[in-house]
C-alpha angles and dihedrals in degrees: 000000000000092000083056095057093056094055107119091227090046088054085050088053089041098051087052095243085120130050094220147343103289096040082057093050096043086051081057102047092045089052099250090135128070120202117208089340089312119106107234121203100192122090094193093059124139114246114202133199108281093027120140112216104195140177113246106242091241088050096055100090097046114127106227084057103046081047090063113043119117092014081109127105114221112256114196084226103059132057116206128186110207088190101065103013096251133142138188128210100224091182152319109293118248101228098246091065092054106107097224137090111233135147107217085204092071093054091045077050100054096045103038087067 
């Protein structure tokens, strides 16, 4: 779960630039996202500690991204700029601070048949 978290188009979906998960994935794939000053392309990418998720300066007036601002709630470990749409990955979550309900045994479940 924590892997999950960490993902960059989760991040998108987590700062509120984004009204769910697959309109944050499809901001990154249209290369919308910058990370550490490079566009990337790639939802499933990997953020690190220390990582800076921005909006690209052509993608800021988009409407599905001034709609959503603000819709987001804070995470301690996320810090976000509202001013210019940038965001920094403080560190990994602990699981007890991810906002979902999930039992990990389900999902071991699912994928050990």
């Amino acid at each position: 779960v924590i892997l999950l978290e960490s993902r960059l188009d989760n991040i998108v979906y987590r700062l509120g630039i984004a009204p769910t998960r697959a309109a944050a994935r499809q901001l990154v794939s249209h290369n919308h996202i910058t990370l550490n000053g490079e566009v990337c392309s790639i939802p499933s990418a990997m953020v690190k500690p220390g990582d800076v998720v921005a909006v690209r300066e052509r993608a800021k007036s988009l409407e599905v991204i001034q709609n959503s601002l603000g819709s987001a709630a804070k995470y301690s470990w996320l810090e976000f700029d509202p001013q210019t749409l940038t965001e920094k990955f403080l560190n990994a979550p602990v699981r007890a601070e991810i906002p979902e309900n999930i039992n990990e045994q389900l999902i071991v479940d699912l994928y050990s048949k």
